[in-house]
N, C-alpha and C positions, 0 to 999 in steps of 0.2 A: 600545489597550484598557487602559483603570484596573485596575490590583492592585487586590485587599480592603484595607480598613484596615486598620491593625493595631488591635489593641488591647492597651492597658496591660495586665499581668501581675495589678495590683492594681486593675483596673477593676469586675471583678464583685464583690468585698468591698465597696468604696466605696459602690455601688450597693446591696448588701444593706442596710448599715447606715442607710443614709440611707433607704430604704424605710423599715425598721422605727424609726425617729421620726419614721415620718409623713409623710416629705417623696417627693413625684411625680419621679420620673425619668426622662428622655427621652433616648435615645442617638441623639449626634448623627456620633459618630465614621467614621460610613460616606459620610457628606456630604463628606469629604473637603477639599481646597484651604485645609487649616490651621485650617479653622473647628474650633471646640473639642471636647473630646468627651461633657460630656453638658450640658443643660439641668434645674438643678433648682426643681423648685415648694417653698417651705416657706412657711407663716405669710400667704400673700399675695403671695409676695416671689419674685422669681425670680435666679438664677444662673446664668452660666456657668462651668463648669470644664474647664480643659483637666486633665490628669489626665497625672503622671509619676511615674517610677519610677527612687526612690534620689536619685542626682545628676544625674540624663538631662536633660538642655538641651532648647528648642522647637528643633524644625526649621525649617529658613529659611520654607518656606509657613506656617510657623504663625506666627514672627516678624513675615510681613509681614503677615498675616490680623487678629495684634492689635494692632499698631501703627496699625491704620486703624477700631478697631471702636472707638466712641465712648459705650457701656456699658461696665457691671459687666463684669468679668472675671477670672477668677482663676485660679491655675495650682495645684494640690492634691498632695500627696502620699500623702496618707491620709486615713481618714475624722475624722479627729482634725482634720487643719488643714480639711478639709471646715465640718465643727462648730461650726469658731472663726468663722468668715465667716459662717455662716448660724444661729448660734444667739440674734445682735443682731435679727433682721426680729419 
């Protein structure tokens, strides 16, 4: 049996903020096997974010999960570096 996902400490701020400029957020986090943790809608334009916290590394499932995924993808720390990637669409 599958544990819960975890989820980032700074997942729910991320999410607030990028709500309130408008952008659709979808938690993908519980899908598991390294796929990333959320999907955002802004502008037309979609993202993935894996979502970390401080200096925290991917985990090997997630390493190999991006290593093969052949989109956009991105690893965020905050809503700040969130911003910077989605404020170009």
């Amino acid at each position: 049996m599958r544990r819960a996902a975890k989820v980032d400490r700074n997942q729910a701020e991320i999410v607030h903020a990028l709500r309130q400029i408008g952008a659709t957020v979808q938690h993908l986090h519980s899908l598991g096997r390294g796929c990333p943790d959320i999907l955002v809608g802004y502008r037309g334009h979609n993202f993935l974010f894996e979502l970390k916290v401080g200096k925290a590394k991917l985990t090997e499932k997630e390493s190999e999960w991006h290593s093969t995924w052949k989109g956009q993808l991105a690893t965020v720390r905050s809503f700040d570096d969130a911003f910077r990637l989605i404020r170009k669409a």
